[in-house]
VOGU-3710 file (C-alpha; in Angstrom, 3 decimals, decimal comma):
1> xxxxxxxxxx> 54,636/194,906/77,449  52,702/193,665/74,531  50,607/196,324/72,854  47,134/195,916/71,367  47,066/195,186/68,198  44,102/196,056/65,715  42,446/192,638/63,941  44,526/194,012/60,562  47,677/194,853/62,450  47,321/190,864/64,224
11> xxxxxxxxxx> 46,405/189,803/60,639  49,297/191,279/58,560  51,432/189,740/61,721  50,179/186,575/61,499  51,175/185,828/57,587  53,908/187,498/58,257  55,354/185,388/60,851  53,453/181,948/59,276  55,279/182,365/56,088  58,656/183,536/57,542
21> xxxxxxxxxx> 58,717/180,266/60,132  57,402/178,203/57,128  60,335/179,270/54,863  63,094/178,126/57,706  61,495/175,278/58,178  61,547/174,633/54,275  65,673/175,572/54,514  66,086/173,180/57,003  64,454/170,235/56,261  64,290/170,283/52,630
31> xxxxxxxxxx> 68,227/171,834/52,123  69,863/171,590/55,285  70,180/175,483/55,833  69,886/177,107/59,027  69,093/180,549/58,398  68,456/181,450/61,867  69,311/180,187/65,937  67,019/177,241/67,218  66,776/180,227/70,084  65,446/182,618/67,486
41> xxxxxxxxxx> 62,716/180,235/65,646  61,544/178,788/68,891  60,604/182,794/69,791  59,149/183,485/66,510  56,661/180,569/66,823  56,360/181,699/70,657  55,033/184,847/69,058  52,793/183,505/66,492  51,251/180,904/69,033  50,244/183,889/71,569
51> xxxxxxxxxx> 49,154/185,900/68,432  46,960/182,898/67,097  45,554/182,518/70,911  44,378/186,238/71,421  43,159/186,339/67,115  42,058/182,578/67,053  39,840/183,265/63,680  43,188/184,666/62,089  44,961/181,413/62,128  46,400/180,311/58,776
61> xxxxxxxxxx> 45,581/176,640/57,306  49,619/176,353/56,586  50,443/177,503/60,376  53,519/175,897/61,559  51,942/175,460/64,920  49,887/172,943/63,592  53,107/170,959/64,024  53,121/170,831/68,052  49,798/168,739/67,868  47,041/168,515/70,364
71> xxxxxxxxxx> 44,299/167,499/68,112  41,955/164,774/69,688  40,510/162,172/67,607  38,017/159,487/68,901  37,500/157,708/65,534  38,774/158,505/61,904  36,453/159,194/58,881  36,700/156,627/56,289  38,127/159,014/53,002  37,348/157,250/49,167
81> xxxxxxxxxx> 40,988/157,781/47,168  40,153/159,800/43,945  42,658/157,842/42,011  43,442/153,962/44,158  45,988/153,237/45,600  47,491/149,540/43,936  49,772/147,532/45,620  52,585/146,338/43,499  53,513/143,265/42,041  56,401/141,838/43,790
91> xxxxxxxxxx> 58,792/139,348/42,752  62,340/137,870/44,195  63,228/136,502/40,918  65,814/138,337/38,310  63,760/136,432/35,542  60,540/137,358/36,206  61,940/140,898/36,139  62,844/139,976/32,547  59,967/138,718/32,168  57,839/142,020/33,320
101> xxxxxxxxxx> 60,490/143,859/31,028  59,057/141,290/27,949  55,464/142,077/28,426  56,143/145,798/28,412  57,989/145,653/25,054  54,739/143,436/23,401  52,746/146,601/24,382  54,692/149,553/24,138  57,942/148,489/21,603  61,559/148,673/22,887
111> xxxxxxxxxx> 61,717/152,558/23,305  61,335/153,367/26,850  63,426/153,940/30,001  62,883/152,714/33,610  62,961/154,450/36,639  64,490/152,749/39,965  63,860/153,469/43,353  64,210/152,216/47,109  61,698/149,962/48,078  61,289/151,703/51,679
121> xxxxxxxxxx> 59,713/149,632/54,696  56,835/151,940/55,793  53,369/153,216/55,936  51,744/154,232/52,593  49,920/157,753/52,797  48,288/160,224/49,910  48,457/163,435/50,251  46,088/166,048/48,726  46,332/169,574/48,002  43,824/171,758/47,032
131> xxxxxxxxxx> 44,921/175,391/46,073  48,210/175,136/47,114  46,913/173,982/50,905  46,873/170,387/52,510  43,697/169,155/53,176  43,344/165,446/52,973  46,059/162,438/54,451  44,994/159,686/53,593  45,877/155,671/54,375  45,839/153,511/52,140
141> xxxxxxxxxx> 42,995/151,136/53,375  42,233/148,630/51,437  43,267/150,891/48,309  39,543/152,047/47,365  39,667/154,085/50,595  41,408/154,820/53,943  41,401/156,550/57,342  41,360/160,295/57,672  44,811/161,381/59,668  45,716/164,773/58,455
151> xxxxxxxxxx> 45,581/166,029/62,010  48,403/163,586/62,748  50,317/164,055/59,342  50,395/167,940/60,076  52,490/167,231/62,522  55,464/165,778/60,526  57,791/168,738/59,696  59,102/167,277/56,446  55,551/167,182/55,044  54,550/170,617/53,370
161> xxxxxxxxxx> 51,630/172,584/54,904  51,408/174,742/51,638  52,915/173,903/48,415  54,802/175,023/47,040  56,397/176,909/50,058  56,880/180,813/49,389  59,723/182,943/50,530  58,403/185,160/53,422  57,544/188,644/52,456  58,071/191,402/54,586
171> xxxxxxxxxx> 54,891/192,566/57,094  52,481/194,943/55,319  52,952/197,846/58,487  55,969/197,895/60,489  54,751/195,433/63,845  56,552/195,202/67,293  58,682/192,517/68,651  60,317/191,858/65,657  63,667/190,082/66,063  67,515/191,423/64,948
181> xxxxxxxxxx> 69,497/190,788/62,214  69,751/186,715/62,295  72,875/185,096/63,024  75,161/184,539/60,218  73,927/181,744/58,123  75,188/178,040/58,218  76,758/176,725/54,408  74,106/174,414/54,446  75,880/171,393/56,049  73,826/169,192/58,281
191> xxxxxxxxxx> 77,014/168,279/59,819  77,668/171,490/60,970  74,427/173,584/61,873  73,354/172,066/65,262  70,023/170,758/64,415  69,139/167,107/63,326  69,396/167,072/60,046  67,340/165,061/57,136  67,814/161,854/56,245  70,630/161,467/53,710
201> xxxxxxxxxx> 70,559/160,988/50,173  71,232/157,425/50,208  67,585/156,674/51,359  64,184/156,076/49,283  60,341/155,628/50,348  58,915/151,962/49,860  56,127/151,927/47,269  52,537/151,684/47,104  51,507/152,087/43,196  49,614/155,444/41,774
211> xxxxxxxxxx> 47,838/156,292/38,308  49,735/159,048/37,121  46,566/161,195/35,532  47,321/163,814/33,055  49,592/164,021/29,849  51,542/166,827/30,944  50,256/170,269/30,213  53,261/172,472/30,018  56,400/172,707/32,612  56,937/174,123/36,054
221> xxxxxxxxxx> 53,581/175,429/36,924  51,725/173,950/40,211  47,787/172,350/39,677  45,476/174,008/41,843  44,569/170,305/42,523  47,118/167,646/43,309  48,177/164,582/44,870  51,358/162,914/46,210  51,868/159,770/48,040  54,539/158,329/49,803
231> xxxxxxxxxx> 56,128/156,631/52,605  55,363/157,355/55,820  58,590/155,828/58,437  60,169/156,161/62,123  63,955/156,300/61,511  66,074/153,420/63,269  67,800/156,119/65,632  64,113/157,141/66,963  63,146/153,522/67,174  66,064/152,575/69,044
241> xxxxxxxxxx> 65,573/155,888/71,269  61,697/154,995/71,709  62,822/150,995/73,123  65,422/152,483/75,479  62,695/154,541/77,385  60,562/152,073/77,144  62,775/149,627/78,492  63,389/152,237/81,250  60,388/152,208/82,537  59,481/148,546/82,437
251> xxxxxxxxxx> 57,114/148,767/79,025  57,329/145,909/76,351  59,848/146,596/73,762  58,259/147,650/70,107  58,933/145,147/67,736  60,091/147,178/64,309  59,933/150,782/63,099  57,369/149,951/60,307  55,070/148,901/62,927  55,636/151,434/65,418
261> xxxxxxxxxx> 54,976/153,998/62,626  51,735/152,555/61,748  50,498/152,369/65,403  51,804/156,339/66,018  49,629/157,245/63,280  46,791/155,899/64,470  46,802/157,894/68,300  44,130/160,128/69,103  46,429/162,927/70,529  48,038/164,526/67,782
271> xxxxxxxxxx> 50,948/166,050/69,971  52,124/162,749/70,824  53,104/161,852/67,152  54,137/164,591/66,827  57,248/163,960/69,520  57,256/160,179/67,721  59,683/162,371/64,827  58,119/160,487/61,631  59,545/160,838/58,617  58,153/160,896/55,186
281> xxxxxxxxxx> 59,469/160,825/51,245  57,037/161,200/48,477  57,485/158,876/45,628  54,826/160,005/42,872  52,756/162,845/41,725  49,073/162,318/40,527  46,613/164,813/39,536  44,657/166,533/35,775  46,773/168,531/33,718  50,165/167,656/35,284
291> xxxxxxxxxx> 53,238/170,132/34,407  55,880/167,210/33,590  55,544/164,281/30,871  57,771/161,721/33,181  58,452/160,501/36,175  62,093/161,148/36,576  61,079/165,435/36,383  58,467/165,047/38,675  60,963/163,419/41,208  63,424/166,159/40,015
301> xxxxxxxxxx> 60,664/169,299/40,600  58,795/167,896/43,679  61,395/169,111/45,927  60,866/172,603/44,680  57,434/172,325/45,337  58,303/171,599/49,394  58,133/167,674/49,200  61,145/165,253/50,740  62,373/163,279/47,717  64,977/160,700/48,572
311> xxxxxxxxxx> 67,542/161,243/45,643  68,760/157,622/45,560  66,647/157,400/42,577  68,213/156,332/39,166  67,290/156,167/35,674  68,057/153,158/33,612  67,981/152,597/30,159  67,331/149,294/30,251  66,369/146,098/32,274  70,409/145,173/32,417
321> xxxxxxxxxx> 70,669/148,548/34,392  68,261/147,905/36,484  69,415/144,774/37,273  72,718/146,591/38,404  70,973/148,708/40,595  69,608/146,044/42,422  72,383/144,161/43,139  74,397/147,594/44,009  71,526/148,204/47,040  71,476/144,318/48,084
331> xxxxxxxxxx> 74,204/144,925/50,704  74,240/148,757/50,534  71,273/148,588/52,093  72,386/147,868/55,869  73,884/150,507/56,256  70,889/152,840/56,346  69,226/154,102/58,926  66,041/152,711/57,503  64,582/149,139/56,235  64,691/149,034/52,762
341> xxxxxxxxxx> 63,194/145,559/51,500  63,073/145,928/47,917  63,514/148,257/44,645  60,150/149,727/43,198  60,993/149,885/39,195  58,621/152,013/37,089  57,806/152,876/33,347  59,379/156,803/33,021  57,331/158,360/30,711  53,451/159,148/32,077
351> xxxxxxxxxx> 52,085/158,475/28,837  53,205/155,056/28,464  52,276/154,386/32,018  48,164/155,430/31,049  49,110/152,777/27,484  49,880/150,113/30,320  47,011/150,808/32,374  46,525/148,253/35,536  44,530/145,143/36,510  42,147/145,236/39,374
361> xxxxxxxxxx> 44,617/145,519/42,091  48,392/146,070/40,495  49,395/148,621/38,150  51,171/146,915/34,515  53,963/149,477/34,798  55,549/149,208/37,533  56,886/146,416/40,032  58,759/145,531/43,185  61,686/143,533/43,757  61,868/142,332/46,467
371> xxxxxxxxxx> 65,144/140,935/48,475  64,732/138,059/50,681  65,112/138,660/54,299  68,613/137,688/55,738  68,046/134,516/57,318  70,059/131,795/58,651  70,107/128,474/60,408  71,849/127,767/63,618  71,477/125,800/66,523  69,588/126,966/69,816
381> xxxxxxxxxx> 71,691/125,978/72,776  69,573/127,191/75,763  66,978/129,624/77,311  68,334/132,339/80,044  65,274/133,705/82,067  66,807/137,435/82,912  65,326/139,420/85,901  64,929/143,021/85,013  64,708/145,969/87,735  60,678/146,096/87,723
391> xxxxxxxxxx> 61,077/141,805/88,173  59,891/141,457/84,817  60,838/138,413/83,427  62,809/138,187/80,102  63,261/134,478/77,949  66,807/135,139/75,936  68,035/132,221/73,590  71,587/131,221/73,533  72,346/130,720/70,170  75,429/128,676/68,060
401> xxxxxxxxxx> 77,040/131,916/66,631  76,108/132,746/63,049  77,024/135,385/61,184  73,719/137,503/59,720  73,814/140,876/57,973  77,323/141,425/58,148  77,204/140,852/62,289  77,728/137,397/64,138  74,495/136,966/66,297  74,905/134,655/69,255
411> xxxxxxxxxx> 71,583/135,886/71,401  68,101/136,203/70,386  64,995/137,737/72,479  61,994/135,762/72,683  60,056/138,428/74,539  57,536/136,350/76,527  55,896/132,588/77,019  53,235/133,367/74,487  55,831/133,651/71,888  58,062/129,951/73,206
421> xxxxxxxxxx> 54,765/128,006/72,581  53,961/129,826/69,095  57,200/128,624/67,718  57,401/125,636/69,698  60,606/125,253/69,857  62,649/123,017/71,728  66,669/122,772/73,232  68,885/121,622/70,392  66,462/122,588/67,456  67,622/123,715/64,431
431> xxxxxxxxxx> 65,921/127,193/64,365  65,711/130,089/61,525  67,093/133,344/62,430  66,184/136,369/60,747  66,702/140,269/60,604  64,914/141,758/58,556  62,721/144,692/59,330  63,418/143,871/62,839  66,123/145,548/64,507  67,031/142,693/67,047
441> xxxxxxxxxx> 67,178/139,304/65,248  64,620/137,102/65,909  63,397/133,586/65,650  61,160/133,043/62,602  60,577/129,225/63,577  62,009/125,730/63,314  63,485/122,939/61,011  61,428/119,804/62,280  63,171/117,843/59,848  66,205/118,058/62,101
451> xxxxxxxxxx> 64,669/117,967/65,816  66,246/115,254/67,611  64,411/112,561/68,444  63,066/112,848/72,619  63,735/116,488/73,209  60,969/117,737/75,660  58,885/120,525/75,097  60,095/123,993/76,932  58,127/124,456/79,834  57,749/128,441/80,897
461> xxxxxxxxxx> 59,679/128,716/84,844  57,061/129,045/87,300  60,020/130,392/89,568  62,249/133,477/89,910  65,229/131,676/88,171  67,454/133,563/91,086  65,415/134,238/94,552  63,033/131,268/93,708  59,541/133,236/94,398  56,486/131,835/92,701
471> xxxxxxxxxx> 56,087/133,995/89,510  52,868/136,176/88,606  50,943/137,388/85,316  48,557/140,124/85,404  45,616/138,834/83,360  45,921/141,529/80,762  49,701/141,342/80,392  52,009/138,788/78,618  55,034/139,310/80,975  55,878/137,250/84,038
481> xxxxxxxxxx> 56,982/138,936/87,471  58,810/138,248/90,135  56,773/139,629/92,962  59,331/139,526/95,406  60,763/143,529/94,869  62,468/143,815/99,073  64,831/140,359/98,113  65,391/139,321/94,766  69,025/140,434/94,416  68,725/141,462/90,492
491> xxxxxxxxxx> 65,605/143,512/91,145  67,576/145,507/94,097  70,688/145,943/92,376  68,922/147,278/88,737  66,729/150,034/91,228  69,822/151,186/92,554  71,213/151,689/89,103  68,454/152,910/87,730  68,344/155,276/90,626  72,164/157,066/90,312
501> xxxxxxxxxx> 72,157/157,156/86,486  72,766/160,467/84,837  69,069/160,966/84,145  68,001/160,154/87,594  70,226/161,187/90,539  73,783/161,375/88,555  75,797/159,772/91,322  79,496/160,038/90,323  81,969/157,110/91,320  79,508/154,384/91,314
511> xxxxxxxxxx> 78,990/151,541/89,123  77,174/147,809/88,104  80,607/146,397/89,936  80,316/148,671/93,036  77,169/148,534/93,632  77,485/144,644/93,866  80,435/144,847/95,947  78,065/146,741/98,486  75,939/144,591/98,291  77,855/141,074/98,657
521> xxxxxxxxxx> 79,322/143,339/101,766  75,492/144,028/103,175  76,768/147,660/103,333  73,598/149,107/101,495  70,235/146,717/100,818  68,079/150,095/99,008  69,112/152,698/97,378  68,138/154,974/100,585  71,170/153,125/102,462  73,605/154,889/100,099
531> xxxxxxxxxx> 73,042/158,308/102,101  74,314/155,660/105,233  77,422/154,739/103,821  80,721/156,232/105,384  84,630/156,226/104,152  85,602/154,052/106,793  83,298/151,423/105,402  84,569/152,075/101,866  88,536/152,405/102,186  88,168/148,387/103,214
541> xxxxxxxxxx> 86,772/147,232/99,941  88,614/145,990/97,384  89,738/148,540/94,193  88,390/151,852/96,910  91,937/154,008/97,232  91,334/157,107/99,329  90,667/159,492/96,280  88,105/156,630/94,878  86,025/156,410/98,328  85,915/160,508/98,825
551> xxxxxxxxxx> 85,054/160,501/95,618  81,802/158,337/96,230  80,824/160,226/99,452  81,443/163,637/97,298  78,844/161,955/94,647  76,475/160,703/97,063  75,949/164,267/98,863  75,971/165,936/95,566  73,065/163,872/94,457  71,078/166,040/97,326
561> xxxxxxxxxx> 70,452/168,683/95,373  69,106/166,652/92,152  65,568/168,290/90,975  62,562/166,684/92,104  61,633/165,383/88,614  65,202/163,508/88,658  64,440/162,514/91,689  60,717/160,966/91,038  62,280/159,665/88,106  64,956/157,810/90,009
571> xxxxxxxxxx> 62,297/156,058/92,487  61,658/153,939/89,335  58,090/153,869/89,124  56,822/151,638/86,514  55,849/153,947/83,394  57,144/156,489/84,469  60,138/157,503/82,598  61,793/161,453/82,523  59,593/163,307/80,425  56,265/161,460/82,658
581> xxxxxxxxxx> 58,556/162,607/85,851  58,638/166,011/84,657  54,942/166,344/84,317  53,746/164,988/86,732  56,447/167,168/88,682  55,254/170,373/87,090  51,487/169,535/87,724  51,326/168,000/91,490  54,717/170,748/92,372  55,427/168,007/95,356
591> xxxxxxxxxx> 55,927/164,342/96,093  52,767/164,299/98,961  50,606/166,068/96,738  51,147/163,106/94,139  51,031/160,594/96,568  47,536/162,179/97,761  46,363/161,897/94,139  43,518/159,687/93,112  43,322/157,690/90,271  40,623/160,079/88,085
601> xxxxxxxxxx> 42,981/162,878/89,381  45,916/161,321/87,948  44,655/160,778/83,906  43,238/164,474/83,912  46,846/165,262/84,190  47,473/165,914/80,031  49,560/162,770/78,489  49,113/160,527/81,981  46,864/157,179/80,537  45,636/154,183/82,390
611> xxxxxxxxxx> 48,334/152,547/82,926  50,502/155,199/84,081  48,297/156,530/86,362  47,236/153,000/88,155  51,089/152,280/88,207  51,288/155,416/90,713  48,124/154,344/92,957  49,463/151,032/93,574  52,997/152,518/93,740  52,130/155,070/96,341
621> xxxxxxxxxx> 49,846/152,408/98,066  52,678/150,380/99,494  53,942/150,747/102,944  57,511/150,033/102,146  58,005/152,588/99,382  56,491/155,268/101,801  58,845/154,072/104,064  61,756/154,068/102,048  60,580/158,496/100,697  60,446/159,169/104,224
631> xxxxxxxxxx> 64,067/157,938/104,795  65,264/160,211/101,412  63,430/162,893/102,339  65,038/162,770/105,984  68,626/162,453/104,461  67,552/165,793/102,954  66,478/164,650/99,107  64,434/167,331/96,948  60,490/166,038/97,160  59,058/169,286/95,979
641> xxxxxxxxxx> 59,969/172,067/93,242  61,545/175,322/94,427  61,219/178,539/93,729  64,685/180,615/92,441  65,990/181,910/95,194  69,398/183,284/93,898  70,213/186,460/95,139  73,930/185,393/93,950  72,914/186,750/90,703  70,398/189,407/91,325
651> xxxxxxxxxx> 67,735/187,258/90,534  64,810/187,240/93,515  62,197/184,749/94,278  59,486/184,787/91,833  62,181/185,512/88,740  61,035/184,142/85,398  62,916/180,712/84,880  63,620/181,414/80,942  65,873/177,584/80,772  63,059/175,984/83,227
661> xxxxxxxxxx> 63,165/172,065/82,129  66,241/172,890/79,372  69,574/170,442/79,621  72,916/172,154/78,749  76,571/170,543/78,428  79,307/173,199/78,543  82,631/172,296/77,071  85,284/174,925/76,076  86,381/178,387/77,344  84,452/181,414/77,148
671> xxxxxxxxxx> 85,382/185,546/76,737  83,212/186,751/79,768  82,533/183,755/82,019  84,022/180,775/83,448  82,457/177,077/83,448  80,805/177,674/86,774  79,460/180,821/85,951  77,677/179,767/83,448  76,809/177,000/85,115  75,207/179,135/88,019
681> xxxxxxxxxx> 73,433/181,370/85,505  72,135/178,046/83,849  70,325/176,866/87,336  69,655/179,963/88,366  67,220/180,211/85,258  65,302/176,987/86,025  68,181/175,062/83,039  70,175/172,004/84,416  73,637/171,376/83,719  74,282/167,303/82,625
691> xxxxxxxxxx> 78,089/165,644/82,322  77,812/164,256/79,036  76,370/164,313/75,573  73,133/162,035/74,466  70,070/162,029/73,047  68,014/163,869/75,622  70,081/166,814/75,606  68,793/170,459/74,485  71,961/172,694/74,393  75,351/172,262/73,927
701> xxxxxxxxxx> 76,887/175,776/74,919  80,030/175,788/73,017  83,040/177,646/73,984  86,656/177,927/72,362  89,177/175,202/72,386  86,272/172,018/73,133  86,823/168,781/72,639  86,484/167,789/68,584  84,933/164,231/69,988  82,899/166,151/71,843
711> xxxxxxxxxx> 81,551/168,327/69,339  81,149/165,574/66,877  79,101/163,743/69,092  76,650/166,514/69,551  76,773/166,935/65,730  75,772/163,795/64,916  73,055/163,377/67,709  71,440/166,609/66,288  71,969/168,488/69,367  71,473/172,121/69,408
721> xxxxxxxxxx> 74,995/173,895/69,235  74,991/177,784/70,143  77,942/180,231/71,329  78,526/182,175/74,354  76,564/185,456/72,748  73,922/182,861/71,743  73,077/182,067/75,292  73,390/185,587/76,787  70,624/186,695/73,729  68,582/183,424/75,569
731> xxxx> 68,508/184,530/79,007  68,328/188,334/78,485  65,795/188,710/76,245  63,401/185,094/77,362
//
C-alpha cells in the first residue's frame, strides 16, 4: 500500500527517479547499454508517472514521461530562428565541387581541412537549450522562422530532455518502493540486449546549413545557451511497418519516410508521434562563446553532451578526399536503413567558416552533393487492376524487367486514376522508373519522343475487372471500389484471410491455396461457414490426408477461444487495424455495446478520428454483417471481454491482469515450468501467447536450448528478450 509522502519526500523522489530513468535511457540510446530489464524501467516510470499525478507541480522539465505524449495542439506558434537556418548549395557535378574548393582557397589560402558527412533525407529541426533544459524545436520554415513542435519533439527518445545528461544520484532520504539490485548488465551490444537498438554507425543526418557563432572559448564546458540542429527521420523498418497496417486496414499506402516524418510532426496529439518511433541525428552546434574551435570536436563532444551523432563522418584533407568519400557512399548507400541523397561537405575550422560568411540564403562554406536518383528506362507492358479485401481497387504496371538499385524491378504501383492521367501514360511507352527516396519504385513520367504512333489513351475500368460490378468513388477519396462485398470472389477470399491470420483468429492448417480450394468446392462462401465445415467434407479434397484435415478442424475450434479484440480485428472493419481493435475492445468491453454506439460516441473514444469512427456506423449498419456476428457468436466466438476466472492457478475473478494486452513467444526449456505452464500463467494474467516472432511482439520468454534462428530473429526485430526469473519478478511483483 502506497504511503503518504510529504511534498519534500515526493520531491526528492521525483529527481530521483527523473534522473535515474533519464540516465538508462542515455545508456541505451546513446551507447547501446542496458543497465537494467525493460520489466524494471517500465516500473520505474510507472512510479514516477503516479508520483507526478498525485505532486503535479513537482514535475521536472527533463521528465522522461514527457516521452509517452498526450499533448494537444490546435495550431503551432510561428518561432523567429536566432541564427537562420540556410539551405545549402547543391550540386551533382565533381567540378563544381572543385570549383567551390577554388573559391574557398581565393578567400581563405590553401590551409584548411573539410569535413564530410551523409546527406540524410529528412526533416530539418533546431533545437534550443537554455540552462541545460530544452525549450524550443523548431522547423525550419522558410529559414527566418518556423513552427513551434517541442511538444512533439519531446517525444523522440534519442533527443535529450537535459543536456548534458547527468548520472543519477542517489535520493536525498531513503523512499519506499525502491527496486533490487538490477540485473546484471548487458556488454553494450545492441545485438544482444533485447531492446531495439540505435541506428548504426554507418548512417548520417541530411543537412540544412547553420552559422556556427562563437570563436571557441575554452574546451569541454557546456553554454548555458545553445543550439543544435539536425535531421529529423522515420527509419525504413518503421515505414515499412506503418504501410503494412495501413494496408491492413484498407488505408492508402504512405508514399516515403521523409514525407511521413514531416506529416507525424505536424499531428496535434503528441502521443501519436510518439508511437510513429522518429529518429533524429544532430549535425551542428551553434551558440556565443562555444567550447570547441572546429567542427570535427563538436561532432566528437556532442555525444557526451546527450545528442545522437551519426559517426559516418570523416575528415578530409583535401577536395581529392572528399571526392573519395563520395564515390565510397554512392553505392554504400543502399544498404541503409535510411535515404541518404547526398554528402553535406563543410569548412572544419569555425573561424574560417565566420571569414566565409553566407549570401542571403546559402552559407559560402559549406555545400551538398548531391547523387542523382537511380533511374532507368524500360518499357510498360500493361496495367493489372488488383481487387483488395475492402474491394479497393489497385492500378499495378507490368513492366519490361530492369535492373535499378542493385534489384531487377518488373512491377510498379500507380496507386490510383488521379495519378494514370498525371503522367499520361500510355501501353507501350517508354517510361522512367525511379527509386529514390521512395521505397517502392515508381513512375516519374514518360519519353514522348518514343511513344508509338496511335496508342490510345488509358481509360480508368469503370468495372470490377473480376465480378464485373459498376465501380464507385466516394467524393472525398481517390480510390475506386468494388461495391459488390457478398460476390466478388477476391474480396471474399482476402476477408477470410484476413480473418484466420495470426493477428486475427490464428487458424492453424489453412492457407491462400485452401481457402480457394473451399471455395471452387462451395464448401464455405464467409468466413462464418468455416465453423460448418466437417472432415468428411475435407478428406475428399485434393492434398487433405487424415492428419492434414484433423488438423484444420483442431484449428478451426481452437480459434473459439481467440480474445475479443482478435476477434473484432478479424471482422475486418475498414480502419480498424489491432491496436484500434484493442481500444475500442477495452472501452465498449462488448461487441453490442459497440454496435449500439453512435457516431459522437465513437470519436470521444481517445485515438478513434472521423474516419474510423464513420467506418464502424456504416459497418454496424448493414444487415448482412449483423447477420453474419450472430452466426459467430452462435458457433460460440468471444464478442465480449472476460473476466479471469482461473481457479487453476489460485487466481479468482477480479485478479489483477499484470500481462493484460502483452504478446509472449516461448521457445526453450525452463528449471521450474514447462511450455504450457507458462503458457497458462501467461493467460491467466490477461498476456497472450502468439506462434511466431514479428514486429508486434512484446516478450520473448527465453528458456535454455531455443532455437539460434529464433533468437536472432527476435534480436534483430528489437524484441524484448527476458529469462524465466525475469518473468516470475513480472507477474509477482506487477
Amino acid at each position: 500500500m502506497h504511503y503518504l509522502m510529504t511534498k519534500e519526500e515526493a520531491k526528492n523522489k521525483i529527481e530521483h527517479l527523473t534522473e535515474k530513468i533519464n540516465h538508462y535511457n542515455h545508456q541505451y540510446y546513446q551507447h547501446s547499454i542496458s543497465d537494467i530489464s525493460d520489466y524494471e524501467f517500465d516500473q520505474l516510470l510507472k512510479q514516477l508517472i503516479k508520483l507526478e499525478h498525485e505532486f503535479p507541480y513537482l514535475k521536472r522539465q527533463d521528465s522522461p514521461t514527457l516521452r509517452v505524449g498526450g499533448t494537444i495542439t490546435k495550431e503551432f506558434d510561428t518561432i523567429k530562428h536566432k541564427y537562420p537556418m540556410l539551405s545549402l548549395d547543391n550540386t551533382y557535378s565533381e567540378e563544381e565541387l572543385k570549383d567551390f574548393d577554388n573559391r574557398v582557397k581565393k578567400n581563405i589560402g590553401n590551409d584548411f581541412e573539410y569535413v564530410c558527412e551523409l546527406k540524410f533525407d529528412g526533416v530539418a529541426i533546431s533545437l534550443n537549450y537554455e540552462k541545460g533544459m530544452l525549450t524550443k524545436a523548431v522547423t525550419r520554415g522558410d529559414g527566418i522562422q518556423g513552427d513551434d513542435i517541442t511538444a512533439n519533439v519531446k517525444t523522440i527518445i534519442s533527443i535529450p530532455l537535459k543536456s548534458p545528461p547527468l548520472t543519477p544520484s542517489p535520493p536525498k532520504s531513503p523512499q519506499r518502493g525502491d527496486f533490487p539490485t538490477p540485473l546484471p548488465k548487458g556488454k553494450g551490444d545492441s545485438k544482444s540486449d533485447g531492446k531495439v537498438p540505435p541506428l548504426g554507425r554507418t548512417m548520417s543526418s541530411g543537412h540544412r546549413a547553420s552559422i556556427a557563432g562563437g570563436r571557441g572559448a575554452g574546451r569541454g564546458a557546456v553554454p548555458s545557451s545553445f543550439e543544435v540542429r539536425g535531421e529529423l527521420f522515420m527509419s525504413t523498418k518503421v515505414f515499412n511497418k506503418l504501410n503494412e497496417e495501413r494496408e491492413e486496414i484498407g488505408e492508402t499506402l504512405l508514399a516515403n519516410p521523409r514525407n511521413t516524418a514531416s506529416g507525424t510532426l505536424k499531428m496535434q496529439d503528441s502521443s501519436i508521434v510518439a508511437k510513429r518511433k522518429l529518429d533524429c541525428f544532430i549535425y551542428s552546434l551553434s551558440g556565443e562563446n562555444l567550447p570547441y574551435k572546429t567542427h570535427e570536436k563538436s561532432l566528437e563532444e556532442l555525444p557526451k553532451w546527450g545528442f545522437k551523432v551519426s559517426d559516418a563522418w570523416q575528415k578530409c584533407k583535401n577536395i581529392n578526399e572528399v571526392l573519395e568519400y563520395i564515390k565510397k557512399w554512392e553505392t554504400k548507400r543502399f544498404d541503409q536503413p535510411v535515404g541518404i541523397d547526398g554528402i553535406v561537405i563543410k569548412i572544419n575550422n569555425f573561424e574560417q567558416q565566420r571569414i566565409l560568411g553566407a549570401t542571403a540564403k546559402s552559407p559560402r562554406w559549406a555545400i551538398a552533393y548531391k547523387y542523382k536518383a537511380e533511374s532507368a528506362n524500360t518499357k510498360l507492358l500493361s496495367i493489372d487492376f488488383q481487387v483488395g479485401r475492402t474491394g479497393a481497387i489497385t492500378p499495378v504496371a507490368n513492366l519490361q524487367p530492369v535492373t535499378l538499385a542493385g534489384t531487377v524491378v518488373k512491377r510498379a504501383s500507380l496507386h490510383n486514376a488521379n495519378e494514370i492521367e498525371r503522367l499520361g501514360i500510355r501501353i507501350s511507352d517508354t517510361i522512367y522508373v525511379e527509386k529514390g527516396g521512395e521505397i517502392i519504385p515508381k513512375i516519374t513520367g514518360v519519353d514522348l519522343s518514343k511513344r508509338l504512333p496511335g496508342i490510345k489513351k488509358i481509360e480508368y475500368i469503370k468495372k470490377c475487372p473480376v465480378c464485373g460490378t459498376p465501380l464507385k468513388r466516394k467524393e472525398e477519396e481517390v480510390i475506386h471500389y468494388c461495391p459488390n462485398e457478398s460476390a466478388c470472389p477476391p474480396q471474399i477470399k482476402g476477408r477470410i484471410e484476413h480473418f484466420i491470420q495470426r493477428k486475427a483468429m490464428n487458424i492453424d492448417g489453412l492457407g491462400p491455396e485452401t481457402i480457394e480450394q473451399l471455395l471452387e468446392k462451395d464448401l464455405i462462401k464467409d468466413v462464418a461457414d468455416l465453423y460448418e465445415l466437417k472432415y468428411e467434407q475435407l478428406i475428399n479434397l485434393e492434398r487433405f490426408a487424415e492428419k492434414s484435415a484433423l488438423n484444420l478442424i483442431e484449428g478451426i475450434q481452437n480459434s473459439k477461444i481467440v480474445d475479443f479484440e482478435n476477434l473484432l480485428f478479424a471482422l475486418g472493419i475498414r480502419f480498424v487495424g489491432i491496436t484500434v481493435a484493442e481500444i475500442l475492445a477495452a472501452h465498449f468491453n462488448n461487441i453490442d455495446a459497440l454496435a449500439q454506439a453512435s457516431y459522437e460516441q465513437l470519436i470521444e473514444v481517445p485515438e478513434i478520428g472521423d474516419k474510423i469512427a464513420q467506418s464502424l456506423v456504416e459497418y454496424f449498419k448493414s444487415k448482412k454483417k449483423l447477420q453474419l456476428i450472430e452466426r459467430l457468436k452462435k458457433y460460440g466466438l468471444k464478442f465480449a471481454l472476460t473476466p479471469n476466472l482461473s481457479a487453476k492457478s489460485g487466481e479468482g475473478v477480479g485478479a489483477p491482469l499484470l500481462l493484460k494486452g502483452k504478446t509472449f513467444v516461448i521457445s526453450g526449456v525452463f528449471e521450474s515450468f514447462s511450455r504450457e505452464e507458462l503458457k497458462e500463467k501467461i493467460k491467466n494474467n490477461g498476456g497472450k501467447v502468439l506462434s511466431s516472432i514479428s514486429a508486434k511482439l512484446d516478450y520473448l520468454l527465453a528458456g535454455n536450448k531455443m532455437g539460434p534462428a529464433k533468437l536472432q530473429k527476435a534480436k534483430n526485430l528489437g524484441t524484448n528478450i527476458i529469462s524465466e526469473k525475469d518473468f516470475l519478478y513480472m507477474i509477482k511483483k506487477g
